[in-house]
C-alpha positions in Angstrom: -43.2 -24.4 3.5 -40.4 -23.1 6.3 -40.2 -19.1 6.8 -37.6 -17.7 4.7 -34.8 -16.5 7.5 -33.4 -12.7 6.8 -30.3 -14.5 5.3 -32.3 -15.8 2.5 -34.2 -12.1 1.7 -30.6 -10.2 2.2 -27.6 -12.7 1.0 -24.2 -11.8 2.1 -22.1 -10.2 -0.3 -18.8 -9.3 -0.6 -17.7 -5.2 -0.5 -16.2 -4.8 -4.1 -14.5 -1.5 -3.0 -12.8 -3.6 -0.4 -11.9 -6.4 -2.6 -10.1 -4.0 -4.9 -8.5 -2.6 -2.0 -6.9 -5.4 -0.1 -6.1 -7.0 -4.0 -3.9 -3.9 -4.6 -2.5 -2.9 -1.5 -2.0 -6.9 -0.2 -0.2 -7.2 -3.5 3.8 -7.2 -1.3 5.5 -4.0 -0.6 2.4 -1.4 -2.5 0.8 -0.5 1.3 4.0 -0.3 2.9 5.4 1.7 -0.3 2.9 4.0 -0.1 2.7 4.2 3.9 6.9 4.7 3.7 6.3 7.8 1.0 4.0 9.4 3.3 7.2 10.4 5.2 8.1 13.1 2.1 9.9 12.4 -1.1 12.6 10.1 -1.4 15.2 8.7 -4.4 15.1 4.9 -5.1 18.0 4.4 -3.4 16.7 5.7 0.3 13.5 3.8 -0.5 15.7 0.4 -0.8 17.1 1.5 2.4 13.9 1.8 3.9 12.4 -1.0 2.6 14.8 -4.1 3.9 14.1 -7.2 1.8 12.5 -6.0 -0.9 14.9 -6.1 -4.1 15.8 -3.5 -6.4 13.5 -5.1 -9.5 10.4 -5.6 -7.3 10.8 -1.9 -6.1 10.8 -0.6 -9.3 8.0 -2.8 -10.4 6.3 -2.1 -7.6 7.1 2.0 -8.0 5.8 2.0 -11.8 2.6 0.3 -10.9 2.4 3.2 -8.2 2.6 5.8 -10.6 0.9 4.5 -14.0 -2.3 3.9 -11.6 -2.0 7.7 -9.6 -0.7 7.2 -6.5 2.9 8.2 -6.7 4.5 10.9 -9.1 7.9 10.5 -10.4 9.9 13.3 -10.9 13.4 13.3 -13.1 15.8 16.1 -10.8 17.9 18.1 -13.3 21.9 17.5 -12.1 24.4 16.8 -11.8 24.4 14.4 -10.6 20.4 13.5 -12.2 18.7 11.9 -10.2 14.8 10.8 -9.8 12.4 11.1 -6.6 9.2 9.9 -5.7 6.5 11.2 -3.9 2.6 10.6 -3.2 0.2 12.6 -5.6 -3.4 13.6 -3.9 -5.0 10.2 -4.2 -1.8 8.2 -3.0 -2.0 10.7 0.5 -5.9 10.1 0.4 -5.2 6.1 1.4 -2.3 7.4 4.2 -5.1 7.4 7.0 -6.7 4.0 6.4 -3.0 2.5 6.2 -2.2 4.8 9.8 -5.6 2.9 10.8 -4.5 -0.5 10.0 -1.1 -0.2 10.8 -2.3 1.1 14.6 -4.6 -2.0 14.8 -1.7 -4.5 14.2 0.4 -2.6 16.9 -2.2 -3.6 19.5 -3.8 -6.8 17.9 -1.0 -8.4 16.3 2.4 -9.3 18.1 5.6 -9.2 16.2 5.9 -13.1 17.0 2.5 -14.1 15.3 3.9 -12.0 12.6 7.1 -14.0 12.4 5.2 -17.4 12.3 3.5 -16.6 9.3 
């Protein structure tokens, strides 16, 4: 019988905190959402300025989803004219420095043309 290689005693497995991760902040617009908040507060209307492409619907999808999980709080301003802001709670500005991380890394290993190609 062979020796049993390292691979066989230790299989490779996959990081479930990064799974859950990269499935909620690949999901479109949610990292960049939440990387764009981390400027301050805005309204819904600067965020759709901000955020070129992304429609109105998906935005306010994407913004609910935000909020009902933590990461962003909602906030109704008394008028006139009434009007509603969003910013990041604690644990929305606790994912600011991997997204600074990651968004360094493409700076310097990703060029805007590979980006465009995809």
């Amino acid at each position: 019988m062979a020796p049993r290689s390292p691979a066989h005693e230790n299989p490779r497995t996959c990081d479930t905190g990064l799974t859950r991760a990269f499935a909620f902040l690949g999901k479109r617009w949610n990292g960049v959402l939440l990387g764009t908040l981390g400027q301050g507060p805005a309204g819904f209307a600067e965020l759709t300025r901000a955020l070129p492409g992304i429609s109105e619907s998906v935005l306010s999808d994407r913004l609910g989803e935000l909020t009902r999980v933590g990461l962003v709080r909602r906030t109704v301003r008394q008028g006139p004219p009434v009007g509603v802001s969003y910013e990041l709670t604690e644990r929305g500005a606790a994912v600011l420095p991997a997204l600074e991380a990651l968004g360094r890394w493409a700076q310097e290993n990703l060029s805007a043309d590979r980006c465009a190609e995809a």
